[in-house]
Each structure stands twice: as structure tokens, then as C-alpha cells.
MIDOSE-1310 file (N, C-alpha, C; in nm, 2 decimals, decimal comma, always signed):
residues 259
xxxx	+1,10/-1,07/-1,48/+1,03/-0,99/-1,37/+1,09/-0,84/-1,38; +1,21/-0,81/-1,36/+1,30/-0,69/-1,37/+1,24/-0,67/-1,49; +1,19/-0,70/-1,63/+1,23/-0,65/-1,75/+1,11/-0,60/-1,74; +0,96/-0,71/-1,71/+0,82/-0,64/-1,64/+0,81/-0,49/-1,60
xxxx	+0,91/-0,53/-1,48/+0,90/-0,35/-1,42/+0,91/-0,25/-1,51; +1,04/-0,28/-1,62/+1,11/-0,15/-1,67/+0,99/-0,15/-1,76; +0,94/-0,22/-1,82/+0,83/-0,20/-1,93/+0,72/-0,11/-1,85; +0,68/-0,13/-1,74/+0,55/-0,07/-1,68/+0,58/+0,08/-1,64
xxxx	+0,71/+0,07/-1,56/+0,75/+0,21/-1,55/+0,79/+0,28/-1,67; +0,84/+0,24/-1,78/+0,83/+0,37/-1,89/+0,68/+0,37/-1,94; +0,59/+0,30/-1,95/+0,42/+0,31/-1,95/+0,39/+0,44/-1,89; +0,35/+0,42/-1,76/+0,34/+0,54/-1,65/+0,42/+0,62/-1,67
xxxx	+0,53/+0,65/-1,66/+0,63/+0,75/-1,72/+0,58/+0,82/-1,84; +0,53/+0,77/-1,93/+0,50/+0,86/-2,08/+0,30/+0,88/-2,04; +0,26/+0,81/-1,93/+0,16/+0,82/-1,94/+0,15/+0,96/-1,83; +0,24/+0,99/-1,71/+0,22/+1,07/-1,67/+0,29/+1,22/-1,71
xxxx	+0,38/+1,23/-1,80/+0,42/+1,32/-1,87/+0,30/+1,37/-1,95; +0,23/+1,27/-1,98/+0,11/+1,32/-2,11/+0,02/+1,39/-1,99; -0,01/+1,33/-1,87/-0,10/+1,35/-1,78/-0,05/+1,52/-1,72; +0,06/+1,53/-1,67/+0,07/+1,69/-1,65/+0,09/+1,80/-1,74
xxxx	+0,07/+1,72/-1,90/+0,03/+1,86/-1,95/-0,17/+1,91/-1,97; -0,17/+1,84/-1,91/-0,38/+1,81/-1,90/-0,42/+1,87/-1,72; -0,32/+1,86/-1,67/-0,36/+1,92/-1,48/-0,22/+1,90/-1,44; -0,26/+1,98/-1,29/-0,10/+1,98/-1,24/-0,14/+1,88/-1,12
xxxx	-0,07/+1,85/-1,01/-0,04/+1,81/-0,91/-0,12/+1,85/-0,81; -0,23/+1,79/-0,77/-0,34/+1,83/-0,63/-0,23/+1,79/-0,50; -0,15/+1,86/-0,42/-0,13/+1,82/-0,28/-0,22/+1,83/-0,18; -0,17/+1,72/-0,14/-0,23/+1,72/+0,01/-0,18/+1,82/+0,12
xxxx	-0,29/+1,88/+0,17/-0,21/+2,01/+0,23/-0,29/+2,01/+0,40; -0,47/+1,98/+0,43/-0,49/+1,98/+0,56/-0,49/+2,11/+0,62; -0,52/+2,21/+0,53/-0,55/+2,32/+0,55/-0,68/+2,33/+0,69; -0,74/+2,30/+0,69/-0,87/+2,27/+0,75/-0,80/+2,23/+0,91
xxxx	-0,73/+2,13/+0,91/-0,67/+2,06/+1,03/-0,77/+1,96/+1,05; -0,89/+1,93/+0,97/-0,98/+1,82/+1,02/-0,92/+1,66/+0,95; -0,83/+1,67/+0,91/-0,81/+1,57/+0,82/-0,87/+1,49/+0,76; -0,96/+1,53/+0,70/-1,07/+1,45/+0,57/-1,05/+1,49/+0,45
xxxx	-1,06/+1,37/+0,41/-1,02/+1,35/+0,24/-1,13/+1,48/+0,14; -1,26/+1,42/+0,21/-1,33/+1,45/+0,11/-1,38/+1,64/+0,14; -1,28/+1,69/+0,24/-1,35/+1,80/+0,22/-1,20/+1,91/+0,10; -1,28/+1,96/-0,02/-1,20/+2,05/-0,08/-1,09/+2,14/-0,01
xxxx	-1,13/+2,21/+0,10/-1,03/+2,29/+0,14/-0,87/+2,25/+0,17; -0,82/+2,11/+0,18/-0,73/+2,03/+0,21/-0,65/+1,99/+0,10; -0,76/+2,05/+0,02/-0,62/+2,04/-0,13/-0,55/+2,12/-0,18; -0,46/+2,14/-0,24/-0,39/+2,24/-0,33/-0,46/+2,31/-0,43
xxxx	-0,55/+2,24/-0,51/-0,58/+2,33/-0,57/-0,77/+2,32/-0,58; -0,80/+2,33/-0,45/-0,93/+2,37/-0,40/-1,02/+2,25/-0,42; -1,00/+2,15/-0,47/-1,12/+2,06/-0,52/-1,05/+1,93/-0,48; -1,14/+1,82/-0,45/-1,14/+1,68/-0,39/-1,11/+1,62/-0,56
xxxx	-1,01/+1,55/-0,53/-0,97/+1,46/-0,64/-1,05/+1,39/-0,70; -1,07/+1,35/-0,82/-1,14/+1,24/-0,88/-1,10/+1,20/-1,05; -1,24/+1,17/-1,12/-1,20/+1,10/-1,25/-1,15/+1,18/-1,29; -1,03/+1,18/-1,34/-0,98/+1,24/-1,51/-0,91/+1,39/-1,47
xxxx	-0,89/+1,38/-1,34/-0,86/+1,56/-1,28/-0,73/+1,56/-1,29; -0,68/+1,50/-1,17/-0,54/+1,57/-1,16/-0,43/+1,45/-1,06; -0,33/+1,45/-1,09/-0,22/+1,35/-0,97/-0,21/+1,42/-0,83; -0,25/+1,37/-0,78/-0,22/+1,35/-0,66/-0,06/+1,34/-0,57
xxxx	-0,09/+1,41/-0,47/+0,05/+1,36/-0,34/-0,01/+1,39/-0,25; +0,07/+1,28/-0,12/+0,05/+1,26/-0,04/+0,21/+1,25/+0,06; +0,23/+1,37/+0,07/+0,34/+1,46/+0,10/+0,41/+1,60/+0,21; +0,47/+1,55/+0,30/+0,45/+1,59/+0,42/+0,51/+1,78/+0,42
xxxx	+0,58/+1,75/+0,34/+0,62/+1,86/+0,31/+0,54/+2,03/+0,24; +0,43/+1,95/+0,21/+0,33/+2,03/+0,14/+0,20/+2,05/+0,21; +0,21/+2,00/+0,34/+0,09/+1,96/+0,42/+0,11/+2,11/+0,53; +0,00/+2,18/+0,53/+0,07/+2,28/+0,65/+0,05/+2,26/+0,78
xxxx	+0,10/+2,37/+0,85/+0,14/+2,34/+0,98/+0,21/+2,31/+1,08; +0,25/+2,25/+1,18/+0,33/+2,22/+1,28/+0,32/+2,02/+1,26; +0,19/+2,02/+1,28/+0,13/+1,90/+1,28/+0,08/+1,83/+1,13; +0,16/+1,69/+1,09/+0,17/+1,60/+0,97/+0,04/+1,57/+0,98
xxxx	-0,09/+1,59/+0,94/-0,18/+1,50/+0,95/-0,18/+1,48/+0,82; -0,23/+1,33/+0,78/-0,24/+1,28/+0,63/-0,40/+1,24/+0,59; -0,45/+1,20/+0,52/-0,61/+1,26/+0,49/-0,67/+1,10/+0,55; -0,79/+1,10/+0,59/-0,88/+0,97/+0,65/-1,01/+0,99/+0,52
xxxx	-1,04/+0,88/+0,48/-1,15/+0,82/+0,42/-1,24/+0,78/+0,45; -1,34/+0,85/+0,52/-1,42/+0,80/+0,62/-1,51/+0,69/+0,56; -1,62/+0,63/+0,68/-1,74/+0,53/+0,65/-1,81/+0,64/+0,51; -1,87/+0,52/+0,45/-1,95/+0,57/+0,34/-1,88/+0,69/+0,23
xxxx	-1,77/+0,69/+0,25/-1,67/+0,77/+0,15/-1,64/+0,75/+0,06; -1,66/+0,76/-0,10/-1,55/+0,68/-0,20/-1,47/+0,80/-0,25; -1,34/+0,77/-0,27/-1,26/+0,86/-0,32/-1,24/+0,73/-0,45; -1,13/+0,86/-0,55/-1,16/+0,79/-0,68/-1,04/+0,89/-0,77
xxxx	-0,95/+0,82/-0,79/-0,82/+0,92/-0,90/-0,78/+0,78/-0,99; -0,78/+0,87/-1,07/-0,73/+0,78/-1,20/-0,64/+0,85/-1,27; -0,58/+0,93/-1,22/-0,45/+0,97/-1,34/-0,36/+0,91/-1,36; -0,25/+0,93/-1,41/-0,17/+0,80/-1,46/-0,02/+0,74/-1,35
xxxx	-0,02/+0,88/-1,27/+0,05/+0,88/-1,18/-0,02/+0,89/-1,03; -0,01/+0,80/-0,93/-0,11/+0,87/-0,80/-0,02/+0,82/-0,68; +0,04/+0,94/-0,60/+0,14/+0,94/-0,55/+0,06/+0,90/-0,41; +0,14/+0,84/-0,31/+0,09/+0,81/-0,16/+0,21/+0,88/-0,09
xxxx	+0,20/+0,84/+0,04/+0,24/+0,89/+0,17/+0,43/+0,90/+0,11; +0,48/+0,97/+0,14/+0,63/+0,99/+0,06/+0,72/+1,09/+0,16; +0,86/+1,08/+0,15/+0,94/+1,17/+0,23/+0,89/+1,19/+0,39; +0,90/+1,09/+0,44/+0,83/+1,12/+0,56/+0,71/+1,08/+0,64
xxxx	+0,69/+1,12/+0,79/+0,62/+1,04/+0,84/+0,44/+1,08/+0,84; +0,38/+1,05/+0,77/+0,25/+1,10/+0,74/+0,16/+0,93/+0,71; +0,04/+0,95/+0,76/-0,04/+0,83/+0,72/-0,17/+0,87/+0,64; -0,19/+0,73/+0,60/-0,34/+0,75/+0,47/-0,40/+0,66/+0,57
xxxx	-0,53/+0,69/+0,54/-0,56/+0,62/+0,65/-0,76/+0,57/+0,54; -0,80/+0,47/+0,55/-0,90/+0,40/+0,47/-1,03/+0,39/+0,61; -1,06/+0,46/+0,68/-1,16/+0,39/+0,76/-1,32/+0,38/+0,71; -1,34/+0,23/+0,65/-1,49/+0,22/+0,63/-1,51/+0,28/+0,48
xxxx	-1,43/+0,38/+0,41/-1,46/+0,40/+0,28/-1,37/+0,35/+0,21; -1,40/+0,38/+0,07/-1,35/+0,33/-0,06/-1,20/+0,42/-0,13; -1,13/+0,39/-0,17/-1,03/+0,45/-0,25/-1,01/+0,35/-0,39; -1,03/+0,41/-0,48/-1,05/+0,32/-0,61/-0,91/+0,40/-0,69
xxxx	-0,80/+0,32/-0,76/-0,73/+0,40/-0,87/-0,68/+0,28/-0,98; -0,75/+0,33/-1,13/-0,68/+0,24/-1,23/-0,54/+0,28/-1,27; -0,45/+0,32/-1,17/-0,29/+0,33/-1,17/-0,27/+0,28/-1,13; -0,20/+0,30/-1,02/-0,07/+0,27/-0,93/-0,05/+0,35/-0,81
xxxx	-0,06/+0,29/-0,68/+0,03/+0,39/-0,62/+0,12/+0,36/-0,51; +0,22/+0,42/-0,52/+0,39/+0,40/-0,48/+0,37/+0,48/-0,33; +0,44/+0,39/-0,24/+0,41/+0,44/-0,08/+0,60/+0,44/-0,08; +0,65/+0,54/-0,06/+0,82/+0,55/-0,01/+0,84/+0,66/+0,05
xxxx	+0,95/+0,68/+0,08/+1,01/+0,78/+0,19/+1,18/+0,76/+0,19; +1,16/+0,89/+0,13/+1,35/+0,91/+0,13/+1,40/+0,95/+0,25; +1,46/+0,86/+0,29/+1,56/+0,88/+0,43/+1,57/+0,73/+0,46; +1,62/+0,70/+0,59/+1,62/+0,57/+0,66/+1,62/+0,59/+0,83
xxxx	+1,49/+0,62/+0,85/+1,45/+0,65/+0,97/+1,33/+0,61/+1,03; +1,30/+0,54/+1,10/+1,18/+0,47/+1,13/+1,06/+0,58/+1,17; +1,13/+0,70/+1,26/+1,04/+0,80/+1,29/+1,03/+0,89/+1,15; +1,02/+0,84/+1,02/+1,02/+0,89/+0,93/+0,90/+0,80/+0,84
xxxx	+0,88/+0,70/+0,87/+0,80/+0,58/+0,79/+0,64/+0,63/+0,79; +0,61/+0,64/+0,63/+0,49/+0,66/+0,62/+0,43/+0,55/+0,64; +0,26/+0,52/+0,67/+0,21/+0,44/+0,70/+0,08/+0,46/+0,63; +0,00/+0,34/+0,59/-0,10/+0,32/+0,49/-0,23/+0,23/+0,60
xxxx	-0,32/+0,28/+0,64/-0,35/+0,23/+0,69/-0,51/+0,18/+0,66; -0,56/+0,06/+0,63/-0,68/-0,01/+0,57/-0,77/-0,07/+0,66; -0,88/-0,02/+0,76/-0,99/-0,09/+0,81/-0,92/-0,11/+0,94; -0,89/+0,01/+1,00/-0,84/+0,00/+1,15/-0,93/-0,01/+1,26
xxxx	-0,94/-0,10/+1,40/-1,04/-0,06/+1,47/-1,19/-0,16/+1,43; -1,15/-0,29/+1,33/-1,30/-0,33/+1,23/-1,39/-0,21/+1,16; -1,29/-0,12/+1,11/-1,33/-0,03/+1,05/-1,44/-0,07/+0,91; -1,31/-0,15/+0,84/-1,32/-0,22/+0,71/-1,34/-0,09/+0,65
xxxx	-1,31/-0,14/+0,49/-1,33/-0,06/+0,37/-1,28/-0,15/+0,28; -1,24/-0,04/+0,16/-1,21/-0,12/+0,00/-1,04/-0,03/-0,03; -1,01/-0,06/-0,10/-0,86/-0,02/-0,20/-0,87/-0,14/-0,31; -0,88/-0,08/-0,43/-0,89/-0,11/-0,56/-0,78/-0,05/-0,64
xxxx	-0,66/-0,11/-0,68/-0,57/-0,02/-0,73/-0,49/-0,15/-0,87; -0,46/-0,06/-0,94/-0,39/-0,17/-1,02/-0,27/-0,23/-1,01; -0,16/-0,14/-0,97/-0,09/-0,16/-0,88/-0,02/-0,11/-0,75; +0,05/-0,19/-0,65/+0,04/-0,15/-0,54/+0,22/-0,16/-0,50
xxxx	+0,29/-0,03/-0,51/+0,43/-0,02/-0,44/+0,47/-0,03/-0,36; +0,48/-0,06/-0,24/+0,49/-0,02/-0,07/+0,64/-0,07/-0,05; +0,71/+0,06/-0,06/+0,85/+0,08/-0,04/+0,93/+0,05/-0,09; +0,94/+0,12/-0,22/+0,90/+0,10/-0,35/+0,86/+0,18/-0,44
xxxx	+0,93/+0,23/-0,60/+0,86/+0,30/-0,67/+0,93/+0,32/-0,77; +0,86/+0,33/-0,91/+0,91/+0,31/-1,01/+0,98/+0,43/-1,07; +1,00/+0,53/-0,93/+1,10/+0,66/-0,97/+1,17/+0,67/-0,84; +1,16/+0,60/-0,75/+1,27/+0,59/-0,66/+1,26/+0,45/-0,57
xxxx	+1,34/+0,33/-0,59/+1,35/+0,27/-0,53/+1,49/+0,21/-0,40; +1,49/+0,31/-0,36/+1,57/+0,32/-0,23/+1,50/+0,37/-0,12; +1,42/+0,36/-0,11/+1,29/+0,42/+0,03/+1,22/+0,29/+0,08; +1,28/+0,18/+0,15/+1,17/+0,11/+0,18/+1,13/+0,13/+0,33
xxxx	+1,14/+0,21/+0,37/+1,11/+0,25/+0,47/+0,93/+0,32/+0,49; +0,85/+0,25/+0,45/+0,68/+0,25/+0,45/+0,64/+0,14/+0,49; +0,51/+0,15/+0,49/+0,45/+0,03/+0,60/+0,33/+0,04/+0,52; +0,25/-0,03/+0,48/+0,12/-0,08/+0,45/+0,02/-0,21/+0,56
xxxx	-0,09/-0,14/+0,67/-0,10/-0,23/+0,75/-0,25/-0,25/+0,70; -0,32/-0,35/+0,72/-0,42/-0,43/+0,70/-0,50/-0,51/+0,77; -0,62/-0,44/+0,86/-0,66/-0,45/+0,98/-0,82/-0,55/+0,94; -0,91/-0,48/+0,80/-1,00/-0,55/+0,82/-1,05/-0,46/+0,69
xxxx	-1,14/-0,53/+0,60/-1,19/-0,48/+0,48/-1,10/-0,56/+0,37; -1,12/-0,52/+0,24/-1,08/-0,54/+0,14/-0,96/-0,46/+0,02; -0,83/-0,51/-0,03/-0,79/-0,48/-0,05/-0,77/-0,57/-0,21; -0,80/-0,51/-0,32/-0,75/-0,60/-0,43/-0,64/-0,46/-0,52
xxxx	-0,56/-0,57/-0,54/-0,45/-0,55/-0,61/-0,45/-0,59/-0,78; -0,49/-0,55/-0,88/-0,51/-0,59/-1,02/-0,41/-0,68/-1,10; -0,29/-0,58/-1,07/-0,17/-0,65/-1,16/-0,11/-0,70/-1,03; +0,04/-0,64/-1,00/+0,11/-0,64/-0,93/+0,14/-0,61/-0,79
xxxx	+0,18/-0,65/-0,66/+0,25/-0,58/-0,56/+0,39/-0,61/-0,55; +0,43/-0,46/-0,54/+0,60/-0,45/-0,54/+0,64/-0,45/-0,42; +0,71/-0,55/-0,33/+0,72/-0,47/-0,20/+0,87/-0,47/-0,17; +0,89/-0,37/-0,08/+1,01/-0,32/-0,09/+1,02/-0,32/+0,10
xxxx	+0,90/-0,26/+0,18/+0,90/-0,22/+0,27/+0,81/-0,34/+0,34; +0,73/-0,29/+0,43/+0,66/-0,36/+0,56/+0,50/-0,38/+0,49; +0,46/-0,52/+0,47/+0,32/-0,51/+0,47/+0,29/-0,63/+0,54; +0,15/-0,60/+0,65/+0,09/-0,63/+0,82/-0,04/-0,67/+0,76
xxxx	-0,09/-0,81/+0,76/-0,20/-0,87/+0,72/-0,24/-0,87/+0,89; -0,33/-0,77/+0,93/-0,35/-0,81/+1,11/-0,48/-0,87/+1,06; -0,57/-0,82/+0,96/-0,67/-0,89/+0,95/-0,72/-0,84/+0,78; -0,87/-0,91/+0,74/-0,91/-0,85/+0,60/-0,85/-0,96/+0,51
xxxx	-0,86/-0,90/+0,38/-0,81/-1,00/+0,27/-0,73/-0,91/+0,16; -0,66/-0,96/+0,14/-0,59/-0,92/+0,02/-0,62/-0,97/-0,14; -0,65/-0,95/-0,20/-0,65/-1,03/-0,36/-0,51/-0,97/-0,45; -0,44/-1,05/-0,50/-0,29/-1,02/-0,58/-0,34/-1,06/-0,73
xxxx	-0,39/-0,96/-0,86/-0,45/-1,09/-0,94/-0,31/-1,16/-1,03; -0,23/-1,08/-1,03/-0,13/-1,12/-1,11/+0,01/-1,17/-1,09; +0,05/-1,13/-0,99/+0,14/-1,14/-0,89/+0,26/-1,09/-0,80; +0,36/-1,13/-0,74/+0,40/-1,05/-0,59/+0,61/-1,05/-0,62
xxxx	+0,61/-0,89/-0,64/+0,74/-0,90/-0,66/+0,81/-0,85/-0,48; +0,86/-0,97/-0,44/+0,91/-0,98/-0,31/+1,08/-0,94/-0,29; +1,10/-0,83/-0,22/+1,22/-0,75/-0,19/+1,23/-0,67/-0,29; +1,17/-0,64/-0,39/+1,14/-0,64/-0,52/+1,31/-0,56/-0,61
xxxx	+1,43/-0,49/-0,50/+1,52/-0,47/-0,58/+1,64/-0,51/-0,49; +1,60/-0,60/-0,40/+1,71/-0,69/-0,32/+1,71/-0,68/-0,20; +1,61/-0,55/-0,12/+1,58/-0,52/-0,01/+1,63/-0,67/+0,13; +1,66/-0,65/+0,26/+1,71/-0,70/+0,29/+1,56/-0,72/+0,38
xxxx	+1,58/-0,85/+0,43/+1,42/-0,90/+0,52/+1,43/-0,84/+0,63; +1,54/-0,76/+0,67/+1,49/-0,61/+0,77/+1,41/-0,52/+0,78; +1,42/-0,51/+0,61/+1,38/-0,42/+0,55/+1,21/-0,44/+0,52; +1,23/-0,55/+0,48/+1,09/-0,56/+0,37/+1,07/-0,72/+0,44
xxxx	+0,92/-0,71/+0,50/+0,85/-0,78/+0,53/+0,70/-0,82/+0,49; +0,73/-0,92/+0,48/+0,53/-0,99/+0,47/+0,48/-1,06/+0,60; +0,40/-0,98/+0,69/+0,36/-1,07/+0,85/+0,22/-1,06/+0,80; +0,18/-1,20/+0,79/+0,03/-1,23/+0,86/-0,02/-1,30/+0,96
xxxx	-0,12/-1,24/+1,02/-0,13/-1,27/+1,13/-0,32/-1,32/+1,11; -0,41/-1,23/+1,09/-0,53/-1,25/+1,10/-0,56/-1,27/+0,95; -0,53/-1,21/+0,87/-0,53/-1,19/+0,76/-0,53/-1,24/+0,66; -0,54/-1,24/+0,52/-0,59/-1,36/+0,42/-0,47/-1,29/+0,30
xxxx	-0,42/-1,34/+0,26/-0,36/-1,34/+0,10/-0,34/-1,41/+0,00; -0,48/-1,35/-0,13/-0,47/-1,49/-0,23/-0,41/-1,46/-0,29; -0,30/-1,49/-0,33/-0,22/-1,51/-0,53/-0,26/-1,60/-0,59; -0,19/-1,57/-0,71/-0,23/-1,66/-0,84/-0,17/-1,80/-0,81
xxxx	-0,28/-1,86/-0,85/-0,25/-2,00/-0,90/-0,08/-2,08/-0,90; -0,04/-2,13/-0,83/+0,10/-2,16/-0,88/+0,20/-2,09/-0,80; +0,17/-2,02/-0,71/+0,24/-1,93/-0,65/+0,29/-2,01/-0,47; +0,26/-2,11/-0,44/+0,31/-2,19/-0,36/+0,44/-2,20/-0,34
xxxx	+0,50/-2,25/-0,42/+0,65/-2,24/-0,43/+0,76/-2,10/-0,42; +0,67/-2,02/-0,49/+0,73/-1,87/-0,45/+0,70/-1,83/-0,33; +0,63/-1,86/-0,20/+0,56/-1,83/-0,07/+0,69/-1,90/-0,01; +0,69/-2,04/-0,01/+0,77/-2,11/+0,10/+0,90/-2,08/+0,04
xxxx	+0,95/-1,99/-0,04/+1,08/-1,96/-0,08/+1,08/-1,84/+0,00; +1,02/-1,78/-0,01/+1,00/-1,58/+0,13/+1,01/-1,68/+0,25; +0,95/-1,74/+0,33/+0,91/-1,82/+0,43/+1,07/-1,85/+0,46; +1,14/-1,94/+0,35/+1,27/-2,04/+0,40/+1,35/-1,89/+0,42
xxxx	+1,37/-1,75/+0,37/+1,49/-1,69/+0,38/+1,46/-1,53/+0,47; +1,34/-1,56/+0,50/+1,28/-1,48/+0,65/+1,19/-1,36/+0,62; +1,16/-1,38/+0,45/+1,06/-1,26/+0,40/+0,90/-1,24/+0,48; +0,87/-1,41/+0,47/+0,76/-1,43/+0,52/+0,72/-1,53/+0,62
xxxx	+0,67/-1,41/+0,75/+0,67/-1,44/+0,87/+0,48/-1,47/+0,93; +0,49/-1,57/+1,02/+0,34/-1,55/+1,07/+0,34/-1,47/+1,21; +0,26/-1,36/+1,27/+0,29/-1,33/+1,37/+0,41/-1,34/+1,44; +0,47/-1,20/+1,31/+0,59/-1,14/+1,38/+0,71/-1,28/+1,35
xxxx	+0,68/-1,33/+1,30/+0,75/-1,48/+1,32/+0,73/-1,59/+1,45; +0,65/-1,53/+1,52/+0,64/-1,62/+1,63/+0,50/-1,76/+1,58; +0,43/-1,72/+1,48/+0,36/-1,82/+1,41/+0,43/-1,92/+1,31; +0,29/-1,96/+1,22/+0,34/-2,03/+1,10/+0,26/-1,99/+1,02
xxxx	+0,30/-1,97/+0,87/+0,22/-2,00/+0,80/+0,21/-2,10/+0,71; +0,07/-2,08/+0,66/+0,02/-2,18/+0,59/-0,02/-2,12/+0,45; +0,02/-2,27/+0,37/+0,02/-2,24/+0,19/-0,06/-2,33/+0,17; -0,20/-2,30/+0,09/-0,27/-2,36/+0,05/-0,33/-2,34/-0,12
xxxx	-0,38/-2,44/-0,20/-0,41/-2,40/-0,32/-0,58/-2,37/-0,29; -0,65/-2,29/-0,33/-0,77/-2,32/-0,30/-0,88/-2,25/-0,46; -0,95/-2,35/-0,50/-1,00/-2,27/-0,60/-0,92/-2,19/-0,70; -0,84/-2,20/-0,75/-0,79/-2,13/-0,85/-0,68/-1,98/-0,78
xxxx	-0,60/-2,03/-0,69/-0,56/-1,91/-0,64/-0,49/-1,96/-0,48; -0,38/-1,95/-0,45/-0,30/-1,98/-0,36/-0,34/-1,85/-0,25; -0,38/-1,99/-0,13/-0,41/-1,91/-0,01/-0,32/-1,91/+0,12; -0,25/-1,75/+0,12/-0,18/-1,80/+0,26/-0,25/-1,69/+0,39
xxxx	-0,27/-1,79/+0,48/-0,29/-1,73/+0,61/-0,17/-1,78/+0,74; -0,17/-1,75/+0,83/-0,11/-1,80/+0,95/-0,18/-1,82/+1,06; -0,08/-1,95/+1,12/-0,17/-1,99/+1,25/-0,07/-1,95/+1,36; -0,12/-1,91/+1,52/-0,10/-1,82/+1,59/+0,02/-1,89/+1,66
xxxx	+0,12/-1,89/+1,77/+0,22/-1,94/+1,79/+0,09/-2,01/+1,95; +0,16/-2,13/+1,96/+0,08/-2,20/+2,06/+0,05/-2,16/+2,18; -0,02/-2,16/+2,29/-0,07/-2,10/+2,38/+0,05/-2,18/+2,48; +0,14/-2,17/+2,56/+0,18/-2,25/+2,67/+0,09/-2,35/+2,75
xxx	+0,11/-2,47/+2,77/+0,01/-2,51/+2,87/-0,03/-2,48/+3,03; -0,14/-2,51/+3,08/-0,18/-2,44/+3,20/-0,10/-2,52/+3,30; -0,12/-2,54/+3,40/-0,03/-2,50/+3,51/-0,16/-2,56/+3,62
């Protein structure tokens, strides 16, 4: 698994070195104060991100203002980066936020935050409100990253819509199945560099998570040592094989009886 990683990160490593001699760095910046993805003026370097342009951040530091706003993906929205590096919410407390549109990337992207402060925790947020939408990514870091892994202090929460994962999820930090589905096609590196279950959590609550085939035994191992919780831990969950692909959901903690 560890040797996995180091292979993928020198990949992306040579692949994003080749990538910033071809474009530089689009920040997220919110110039506008409306906070929408898709309007140009919000980027660094004037234009809405897409195929074959430029890397991306999502970085509080570069965002102006008084006020952190981090970009929303509205209904009927597709956003779309493919460079080889595609940075998320980082150093701080800023959110991405997916309502009802699409975010598609054949990379990676690493959600962390250098410090250890909760009023510092970036947050990822997918189909808030039965918003629903999509996230298509190949890989998915969440606190976590293949050039800094001491930030698990991020949150990836999952309210309603779709979320597929290609290769891998690294988690390091907090990811909230409140509702929607997850697809993992390859599979799930949990605590991913020893993170403590303070730290790095898997809660489902409404929510669906399929992994691969075979992956039962790796669930009730998160389960037995407090990784993986149903509702907050106040549930249970449940490991099922279903069709080619291990299904875990959770059932809700019991209702007290009436009176």
C-alpha cells in the first residue's frame, strides 16, 4: 500500500512539474464576492478552469478580502480540470461547495490544511440541502496529500448526489456519508499515515459506500478500532457483499420506547 502511494506520488510529481511548464497556477481568488465557480472574474488569471489549461487552488490565502468565501458549483454547472495536479481547499478554513452541478478531474485532488485547528478545517461539501450533484475524480485525498501529509484537519461531507472515486481514497481527515453514494473503484487507504481516529473518521449515517469486492474484512477492521462509525457512533454499521462490490451503510441508533 505505502509503496502504491510513493509510486503515484512521484507520477503526479513529474507529471505536474511537466504541467507548470505548459500554465501556471489559476487561484481561487472571489474577486466578485458572489462566489461562483463559473464566473471568470474569481480567478487569478481571468478565465474559468477547464480541459488542458491550468492547476488549480483552492486557497484562502489568495482569495481576497476580509471574508474566506470558497467557490459553489451551482445546479446545471459542470466544472472540469484535468491537469495533473488539482489542488482543493488547503491552509485553512474555506469550503468547496458542489450544489446540484458537476466537478469532473482525471487527477487527484488533495483537501489539507496546515495547522491543527478546527476553526481552521477546510470543508468539501457535495449535494447539501438535497441539492445533489456529481464529483468524478480519480483520486480522492481528504486530509491528506501526496506533498503534505500532516494536515488532517479537512472534512469531506456527503449530503446527497454522487460521488465516484476511480482509483483510490486516502483519508487522513473526516469524511460524513449524511446521505448520496459513494463508489471507491479500487480501494480505501484508512488513517492512510497512522492518523489517530480523532483525527480521521468514516461516519455514515444516510449514506451508501461501495468498495471493491473483498473489502469486508478491511471495514470491520476500521469498525473494531473506532475508524468506522455509524451515526456519530451512536449507530451500527452494516457490511454487505452485494453484486460485485462491498456495501456499507448504517442503521440509525434505536428510538427509545414510548411511555
Amino acid at each position: 500500500m505505502v509503496r502504491r502511494k510513493k509510486v503515484l506520488a512521484s507520477l503526479v510529481m513529474f507529471l505536474a512539474l511537466c504541467g507548470l511548464a505548459v500554465g501556471a497556477v489559476n487561484d481561487w481568488t472571489n474577486a466578485t464576492g458572489n462566489g461562483q465557480w463559473a464566473d471568470p472574474c474569481n480567478w487569478s488569471l481571468g478565465r474559468v478552469p477547464g480541459g488542458g489549461t491550468d492547476n488549480i487552488r483552492i486557497n484562502p490565502q489568495y482569495i481576497l478580502g476580509d471574508v474566506k468565501v470558497g467557490p459553489t458549483i451551482g445546479p446545471g454547472q459542470i466544472a472540469v480540470t484535468d491537469a495533473a495536479d488539482v489542488w482543493g481547499p488547503e491552509f485553512g478554513a474555506v469550503s468547496f461547495n458542489i450544489v446540484g452541478g458537476s466537478y469532473t478531474s482525471p487527477a487527484f485532488v488533495g483537501l489539507v490544511t496546515v495547522g491543527t485547528s478546527e476553526e481552521g478545517r477546510p470543508v468539501t461539501n457535495l449535494g447539501p440541502n438535497d441539492s445533489g450533484g456529481w464529483l468524478d475524480v480519480v483520486n480522492l485525498l481528504i486530509g491528506d496529500s501526496w506533498w503534505w501529509h500532516d494536515g488532517p484537519y479537512a472534512t469531506f461531507n456527503l449530503y446527497s448526489g454522487t460521488a465516484i472515486v476511480r482509483d483510490y481514497v486516502w483519508l487522513g481527515g473526516k469524511l460524513n456519508l449524511y446521505g448520496g453514494i459513494m463508489y471507491v473503484f479500487n480501494g480505501f487507504n484508512m488513517a492512510s499515515v497512522g492518523q489517530s481516529k480523532d483525527l480521521c473518521t468514516l461516519n455514515i449515517e444516510k449514506g451508501i459506500l461501495m468498495l471493491p469486492a473483498g473489502y469486508a474484512e478491511n471495514v470491520n477492521t476500521w469498525i473494531a478500532a473506532g475508524y468506522c462509525v455509524g451515526y456519530g457512533g451512536a449507530g451500527q454499521v452494516v457490511v454487505e457483499q452485494v453484486e460485485g462490490w462491498t456495501k456499507v451503510t448504517a442503521k440509525p441508533p434505536a428510538e427509545p420506547p414510548q411511555q
